[in-house]
C-alpha positions as CSV (number, residue, x, y, z in Angstrom):
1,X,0.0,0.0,0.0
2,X,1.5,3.2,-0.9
3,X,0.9,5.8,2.0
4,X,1.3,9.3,1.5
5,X,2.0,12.0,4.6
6,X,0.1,14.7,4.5
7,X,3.7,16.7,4.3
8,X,5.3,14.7,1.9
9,X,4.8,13.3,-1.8
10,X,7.8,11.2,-2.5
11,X,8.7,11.4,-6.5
12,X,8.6,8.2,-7.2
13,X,4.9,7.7,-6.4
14,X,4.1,10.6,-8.3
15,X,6.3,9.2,-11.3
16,X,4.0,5.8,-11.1
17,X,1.4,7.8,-10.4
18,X,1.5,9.5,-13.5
19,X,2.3,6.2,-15.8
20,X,-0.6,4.8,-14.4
21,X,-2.6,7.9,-16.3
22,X,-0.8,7.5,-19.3
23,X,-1.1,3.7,-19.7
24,X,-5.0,3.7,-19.9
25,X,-4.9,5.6,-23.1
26,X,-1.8,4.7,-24.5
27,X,-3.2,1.3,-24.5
28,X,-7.1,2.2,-25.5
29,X,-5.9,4.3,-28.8
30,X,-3.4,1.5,-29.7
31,X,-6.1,-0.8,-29.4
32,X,-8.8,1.3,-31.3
33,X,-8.9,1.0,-34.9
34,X,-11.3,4.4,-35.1
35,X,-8.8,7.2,-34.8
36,X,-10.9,9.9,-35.8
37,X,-10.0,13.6,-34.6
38,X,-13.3,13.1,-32.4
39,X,-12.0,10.2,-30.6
40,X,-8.6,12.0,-30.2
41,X,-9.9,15.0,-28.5
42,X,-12.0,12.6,-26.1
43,X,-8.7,10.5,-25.4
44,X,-7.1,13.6,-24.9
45,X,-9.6,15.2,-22.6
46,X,-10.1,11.9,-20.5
47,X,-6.1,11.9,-20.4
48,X,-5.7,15.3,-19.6
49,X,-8.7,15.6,-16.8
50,X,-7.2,12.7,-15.2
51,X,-3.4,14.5,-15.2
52,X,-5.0,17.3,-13.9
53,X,-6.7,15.8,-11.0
54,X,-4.1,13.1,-10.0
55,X,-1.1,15.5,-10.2
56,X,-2.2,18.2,-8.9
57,X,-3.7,16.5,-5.8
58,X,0.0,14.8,-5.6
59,X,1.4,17.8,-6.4
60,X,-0.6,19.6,-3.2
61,X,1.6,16.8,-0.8
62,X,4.3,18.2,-1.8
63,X,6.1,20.5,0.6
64,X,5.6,24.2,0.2
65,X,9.3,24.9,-1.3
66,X,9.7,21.9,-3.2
67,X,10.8,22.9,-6.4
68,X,8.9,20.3,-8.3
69,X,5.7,21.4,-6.6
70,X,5.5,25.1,-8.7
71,X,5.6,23.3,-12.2
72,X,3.4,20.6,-11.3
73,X,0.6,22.5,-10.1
74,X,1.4,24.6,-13.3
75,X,0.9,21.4,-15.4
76,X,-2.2,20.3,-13.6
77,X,-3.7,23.7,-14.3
78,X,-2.8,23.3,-17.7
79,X,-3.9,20.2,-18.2
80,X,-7.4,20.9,-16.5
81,X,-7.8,23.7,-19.3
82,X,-6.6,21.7,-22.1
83,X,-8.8,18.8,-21.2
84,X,-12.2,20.8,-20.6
85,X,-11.9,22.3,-24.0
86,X,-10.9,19.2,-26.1
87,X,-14.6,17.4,-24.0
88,X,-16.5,20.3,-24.7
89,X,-15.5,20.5,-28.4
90,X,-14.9,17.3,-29.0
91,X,-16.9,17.4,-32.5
92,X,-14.8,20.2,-33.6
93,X,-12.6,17.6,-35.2
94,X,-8.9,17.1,-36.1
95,X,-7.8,21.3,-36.5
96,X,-8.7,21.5,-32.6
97,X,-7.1,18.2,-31.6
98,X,-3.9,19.7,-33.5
99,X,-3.8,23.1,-31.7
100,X,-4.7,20.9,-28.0
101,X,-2.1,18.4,-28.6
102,X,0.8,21.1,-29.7
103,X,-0.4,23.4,-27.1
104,X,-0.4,20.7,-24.0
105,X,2.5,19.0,-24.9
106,X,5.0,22.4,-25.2
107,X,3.0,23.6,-22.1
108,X,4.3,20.6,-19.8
109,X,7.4,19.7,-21.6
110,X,8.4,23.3,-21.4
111,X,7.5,23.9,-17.6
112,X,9.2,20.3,-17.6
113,X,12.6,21.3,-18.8
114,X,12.9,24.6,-17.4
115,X,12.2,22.6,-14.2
116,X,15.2,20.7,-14.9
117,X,17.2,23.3,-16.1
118,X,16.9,25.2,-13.0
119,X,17.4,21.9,-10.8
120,X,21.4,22.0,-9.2
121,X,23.6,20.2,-11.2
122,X,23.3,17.2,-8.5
123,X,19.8,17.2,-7.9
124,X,18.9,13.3,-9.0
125,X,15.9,14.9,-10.5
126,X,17.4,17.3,-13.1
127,X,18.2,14.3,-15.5
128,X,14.2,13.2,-15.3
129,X,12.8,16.6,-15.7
130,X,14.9,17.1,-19.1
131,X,14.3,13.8,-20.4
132,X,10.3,13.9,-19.7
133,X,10.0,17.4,-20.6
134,X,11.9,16.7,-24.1
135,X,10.0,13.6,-24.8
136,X,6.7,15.7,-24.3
137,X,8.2,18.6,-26.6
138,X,8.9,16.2,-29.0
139,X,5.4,15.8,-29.5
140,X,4.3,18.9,-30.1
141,X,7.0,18.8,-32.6
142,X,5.6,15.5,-34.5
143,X,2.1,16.8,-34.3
144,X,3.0,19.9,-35.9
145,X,4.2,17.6,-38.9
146,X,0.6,16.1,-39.0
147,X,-1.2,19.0,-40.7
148,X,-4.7,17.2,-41.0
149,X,-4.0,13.3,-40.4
150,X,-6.1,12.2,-37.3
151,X,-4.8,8.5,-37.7
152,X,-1.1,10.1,-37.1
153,X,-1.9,12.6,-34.4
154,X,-3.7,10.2,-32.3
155,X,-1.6,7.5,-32.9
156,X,1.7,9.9,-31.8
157,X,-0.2,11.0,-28.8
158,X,-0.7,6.9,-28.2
159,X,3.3,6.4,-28.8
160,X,4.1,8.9,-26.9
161,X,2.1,7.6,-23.6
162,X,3.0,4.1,-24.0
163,X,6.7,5.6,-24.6
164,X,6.6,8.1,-21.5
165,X,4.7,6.2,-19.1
166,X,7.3,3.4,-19.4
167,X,10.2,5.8,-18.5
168,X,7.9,7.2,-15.6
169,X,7.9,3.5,-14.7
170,X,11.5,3.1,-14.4
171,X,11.9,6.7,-12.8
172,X,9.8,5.7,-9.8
173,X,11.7,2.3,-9.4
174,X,15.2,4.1,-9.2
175,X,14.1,6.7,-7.4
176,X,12.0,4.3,-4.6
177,X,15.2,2.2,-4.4
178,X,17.3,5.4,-3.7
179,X,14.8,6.2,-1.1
180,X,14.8,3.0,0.4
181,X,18.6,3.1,0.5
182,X,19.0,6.5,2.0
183,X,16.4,5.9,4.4
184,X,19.2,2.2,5.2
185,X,22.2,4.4,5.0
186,X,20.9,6.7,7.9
187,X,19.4,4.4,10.1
């Protein structure tokens, strides 16, 4: 059973945490043949509601000046936004699922890697915030390619969950056995 203090969100439960979120569409649009710009903004929405709620409550355990705590709030805002428009206008079609997918992904890659980039040079974290934040630029960048192909957006933003939550995966295993050997080291 994972337990979480009031005062403190370890990273590595919010890391799985996260995966878990990506997984459910990652695997729903690779196993959907219908990848229509309608069922890309629902995937979207459903994906970015859930972010929104799930990191931002993990987000609230962390303490007040962790540095990780600014940026994910920031990204469950954004997410929130991004996933009440892409429901709400979910008819629109594939020139909205463009402009939500671009404008998501550089929102939370970007708060991502300046995350990072402001991170100590030692901070364990600084390598993770990069890499995530990069991988979720990237796919703005690939969408941007995909001027009005719904099977290629929604099947990048598939990829790209599959892809991400896997490294989330192995981020929360390093960092919960760093955890569990700090906490060995000091008792």
């Amino acid at each position: 059973m994972i337990k979480i203090s009031k005062n403190h969100t370890p990273y590595w439960v919010l890391a799985l945490a996260r995966a878990g979120v990506l997984f459910v569409p990652g695997l729903l649009i690779t196993f959907t043949p219908g990848h229509t710009g309608q069922f890309g903004l629902v995937a979207l929405g459903m994906t970015a509601l859930a972010m929104a709620v799930l990191v931002g409550w993990l987000a609230l355990g962390l303490p007040a000046g962790d540095r990780g705590r600014g940026f994910h709030l920031f990204q469950s805002a954004a997410s929130l936004v991004i996933g009440l428009v892409a429901l709400a206008l979910n008819e629109v079609g594939i020139g909205l699922l463009l402009w939500c997918v671009v404008v998501w992904a550089l929102l939370l890659g970007g708060a991502e890697v300046f995350a990072g980039i402001r991170a100590p040079r030692r901070d364990i974290l600084r390598r993770d915030w990069i890499t995530q934040g990069l991988l979720t630029v990237g796919l703005a960048l690939v969408v941007l390619t995909q001027s009005a192909d719904s099977v290629a957006v929604v099947g990048f933003l598939g990829a790209w969950a599959i892809v991400m939550g896997v490294y989330l995966v192995i981020a929360a295993i390093t960092h919960r056995s760093m955890d569990n050997a700090m906490k060995g080291a000091s008792s």
